[in-house]
Wavefront OBJ file of the C-alpha trace (Angstrom):
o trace
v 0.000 0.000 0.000
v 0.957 3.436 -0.777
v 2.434 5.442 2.074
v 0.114 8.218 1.411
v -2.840 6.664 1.406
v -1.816 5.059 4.308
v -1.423 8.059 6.017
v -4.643 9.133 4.316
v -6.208 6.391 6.366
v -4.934 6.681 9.926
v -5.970 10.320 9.609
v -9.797 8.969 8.978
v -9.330 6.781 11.539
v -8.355 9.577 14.235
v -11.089 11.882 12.998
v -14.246 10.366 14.679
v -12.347 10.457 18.475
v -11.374 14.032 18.053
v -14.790 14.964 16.983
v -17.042 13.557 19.956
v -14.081 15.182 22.272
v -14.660 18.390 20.962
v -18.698 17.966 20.891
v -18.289 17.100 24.459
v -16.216 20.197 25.177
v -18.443 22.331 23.373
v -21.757 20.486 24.812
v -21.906 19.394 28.468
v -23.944 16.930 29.562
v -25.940 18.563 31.812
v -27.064 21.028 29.022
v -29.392 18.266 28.189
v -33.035 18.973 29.266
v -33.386 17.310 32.820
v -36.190 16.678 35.338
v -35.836 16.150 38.656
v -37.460 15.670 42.458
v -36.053 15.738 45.669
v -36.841 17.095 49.170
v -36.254 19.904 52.060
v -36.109 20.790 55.632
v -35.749 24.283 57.151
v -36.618 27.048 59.163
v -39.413 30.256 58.533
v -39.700 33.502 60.271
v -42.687 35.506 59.203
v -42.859 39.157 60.489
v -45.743 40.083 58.514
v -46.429 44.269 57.724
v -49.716 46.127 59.588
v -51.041 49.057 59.155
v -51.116 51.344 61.986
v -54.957 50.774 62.473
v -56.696 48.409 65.061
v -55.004 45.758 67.512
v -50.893 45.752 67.364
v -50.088 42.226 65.685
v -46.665 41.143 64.662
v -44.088 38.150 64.787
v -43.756 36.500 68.300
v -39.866 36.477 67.601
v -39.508 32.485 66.578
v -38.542 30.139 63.829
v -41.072 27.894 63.158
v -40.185 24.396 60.720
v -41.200 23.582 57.176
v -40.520 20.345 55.390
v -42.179 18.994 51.820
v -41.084 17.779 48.566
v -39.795 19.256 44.860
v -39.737 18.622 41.374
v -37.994 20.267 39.101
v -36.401 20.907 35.334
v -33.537 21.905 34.023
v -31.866 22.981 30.848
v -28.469 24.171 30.139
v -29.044 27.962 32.060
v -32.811 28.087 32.860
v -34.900 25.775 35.083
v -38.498 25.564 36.746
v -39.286 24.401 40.164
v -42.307 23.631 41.741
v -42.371 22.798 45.408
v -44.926 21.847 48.131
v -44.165 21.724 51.509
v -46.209 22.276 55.352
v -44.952 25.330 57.785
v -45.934 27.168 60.233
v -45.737 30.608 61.283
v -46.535 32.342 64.648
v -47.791 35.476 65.595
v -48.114 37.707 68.823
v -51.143 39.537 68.916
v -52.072 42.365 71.910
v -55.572 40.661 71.978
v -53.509 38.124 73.423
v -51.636 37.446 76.484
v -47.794 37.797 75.196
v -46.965 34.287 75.756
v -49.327 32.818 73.886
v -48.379 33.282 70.521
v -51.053 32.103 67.623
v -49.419 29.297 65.647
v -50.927 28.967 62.042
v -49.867 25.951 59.749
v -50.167 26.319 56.151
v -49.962 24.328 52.993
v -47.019 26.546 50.992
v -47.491 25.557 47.253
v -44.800 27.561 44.797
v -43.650 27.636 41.154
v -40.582 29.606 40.195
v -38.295 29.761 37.516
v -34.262 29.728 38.407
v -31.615 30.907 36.460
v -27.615 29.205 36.801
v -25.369 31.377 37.297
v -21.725 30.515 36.302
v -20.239 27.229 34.774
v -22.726 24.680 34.185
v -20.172 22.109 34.815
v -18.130 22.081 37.781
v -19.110 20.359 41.325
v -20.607 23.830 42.976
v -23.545 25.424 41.429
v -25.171 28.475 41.915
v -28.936 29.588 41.398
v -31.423 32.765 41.432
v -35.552 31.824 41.656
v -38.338 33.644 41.553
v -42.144 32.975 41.256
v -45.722 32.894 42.360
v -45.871 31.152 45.712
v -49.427 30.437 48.179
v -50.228 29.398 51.381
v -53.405 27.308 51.886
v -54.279 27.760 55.353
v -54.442 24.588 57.619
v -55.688 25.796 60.675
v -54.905 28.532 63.461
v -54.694 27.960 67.038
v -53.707 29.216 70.671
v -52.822 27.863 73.917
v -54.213 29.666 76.793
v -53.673 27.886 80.757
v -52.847 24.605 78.616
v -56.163 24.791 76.411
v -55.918 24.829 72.732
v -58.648 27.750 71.268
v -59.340 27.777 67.472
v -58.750 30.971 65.513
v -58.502 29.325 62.290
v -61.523 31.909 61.044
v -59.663 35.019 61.749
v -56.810 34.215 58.923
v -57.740 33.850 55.328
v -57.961 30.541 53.682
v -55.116 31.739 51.091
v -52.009 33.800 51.279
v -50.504 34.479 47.836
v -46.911 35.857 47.879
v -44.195 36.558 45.836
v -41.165 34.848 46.617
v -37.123 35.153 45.551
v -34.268 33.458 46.660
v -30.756 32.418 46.312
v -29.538 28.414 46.237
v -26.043 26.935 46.578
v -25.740 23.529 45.652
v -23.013 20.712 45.180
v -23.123 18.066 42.926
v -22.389 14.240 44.386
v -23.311 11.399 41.246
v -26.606 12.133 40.319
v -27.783 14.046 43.126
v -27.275 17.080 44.018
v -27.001 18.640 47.783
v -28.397 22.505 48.483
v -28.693 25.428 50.959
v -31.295 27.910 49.928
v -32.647 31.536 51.433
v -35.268 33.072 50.074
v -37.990 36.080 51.128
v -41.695 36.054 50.192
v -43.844 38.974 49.902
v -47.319 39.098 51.303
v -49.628 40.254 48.511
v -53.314 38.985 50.411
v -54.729 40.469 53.693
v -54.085 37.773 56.247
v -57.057 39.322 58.357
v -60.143 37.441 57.358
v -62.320 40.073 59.412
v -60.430 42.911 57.096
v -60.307 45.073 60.308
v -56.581 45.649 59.831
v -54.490 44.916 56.607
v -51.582 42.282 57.585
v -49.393 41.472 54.826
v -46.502 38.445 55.077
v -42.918 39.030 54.848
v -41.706 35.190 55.105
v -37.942 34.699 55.760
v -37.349 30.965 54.942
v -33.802 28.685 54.818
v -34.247 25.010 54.103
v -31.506 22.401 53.295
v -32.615 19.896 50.464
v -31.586 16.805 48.083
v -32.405 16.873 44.478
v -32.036 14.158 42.046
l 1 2 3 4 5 6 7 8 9 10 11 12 13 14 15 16 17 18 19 20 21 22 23 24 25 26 27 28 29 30 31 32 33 34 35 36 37 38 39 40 41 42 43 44 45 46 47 48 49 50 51 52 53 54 55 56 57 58 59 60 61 62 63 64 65 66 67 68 69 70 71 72 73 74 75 76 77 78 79 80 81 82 83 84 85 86 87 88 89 90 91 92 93 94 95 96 97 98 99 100 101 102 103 104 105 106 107 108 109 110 111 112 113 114 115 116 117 118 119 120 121 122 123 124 125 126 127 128 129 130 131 132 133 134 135 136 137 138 139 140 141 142 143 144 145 146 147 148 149 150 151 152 153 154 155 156 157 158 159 160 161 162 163 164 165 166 167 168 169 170 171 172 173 174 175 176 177 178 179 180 181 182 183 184 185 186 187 188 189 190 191 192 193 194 195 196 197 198 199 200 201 202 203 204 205 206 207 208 209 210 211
């Protein structure tokens, strides 16, 4: 055989390799359309805005829990995440004695969209969200000389927010570890009885796992 078209050959032969390596540099995996699910734990601090009207009401000062589940999508830069998950939030109110607080639970349902920020493909990522989020009130309650009293009519049976946030996150396999923080904006009167206007301003941090 020649020893140009062998040549010719080998370089044919070499061609396919350096092709797919330079796909794959130009292409990451994860730029692939992915979904995902996972779940969180964390703490929430609500210390809700009132008008200057009717009864002082406010925060009672504590971190109450939330825990639920997620599922999510993600593309090369953009994403979508929708998340459900039960917490509760409690209040101090001067129609109230001071120590007891009125503990509400709610049912926080949320859809955002997130956008990466920096490398797509390295260990540590990095995420802004921002969506639509509601709480669907479970019930309301105080303890008074070791007596549980409903007040589950005096809060409305929805609270729709606004919500934004920051996540860190670290890739391990398949999964991926985060730490999020975000703050939602009250945009419904909590006050079922509309005697005073009382407007959420949830402070949330929750630890999660996504797949």
């Amino acid at each position: 055989m020649p020893r140009g078209l062998l040549v010719t050959l080998l370089h044919l032969l070499a061609a396919p390799p350096a092709i797919a390596a330079l796909a794959m540099t130009a292409a990451p995996p994860c730029a692939a359309d992915s979904f995902g699910y996972g779940a969180l734990i964390g703490l929430q601090h609500d210390s809700p805005a009132v008008d200057d009207e009717g009864q002082d009401f406010g925060s009672d000062g504590s971190w109450k829990p939330l825990a639920g589940a997620l599922v999510s999508w993600h593309g090369a830069a953009w994403g979508a995440e929708t998340r459900a998950y039960y917490g509760q939030r409690a209040f101090a109110s001067s129609a109230f004695p001071t120590d007891t607080p009125v503990r509400v639970d709610f049912l926080e349902l949320g859809l955002v969209a997130m956008r990466g920020l920096g490398s797509a493909t390295g260990r540590w990522t990095r995420e802004l969200f921002t969506g639509p989020q509601t709480g669907l009130r479970l019930r309301a309650r105080r303890s008074f000389r070791d007596v549980d009293q409903d007040v589950t009519d005096q809060f409305r049976e929805a609270d729709l927010k606004w919500v934004a946030g920051f996540r860190v996150g670290r890739r391990a396999g398949t999964s991926q570890l985060f730490l999020d923080g975000s703050l939602a904006w009250g945009l419904t009167n909590l006050d079922s009885t509309n005697q005073q206007e009382i407007h959420s301003r949830l402070l949330s941090f929750s630890i999660g796992w996504r797949r």
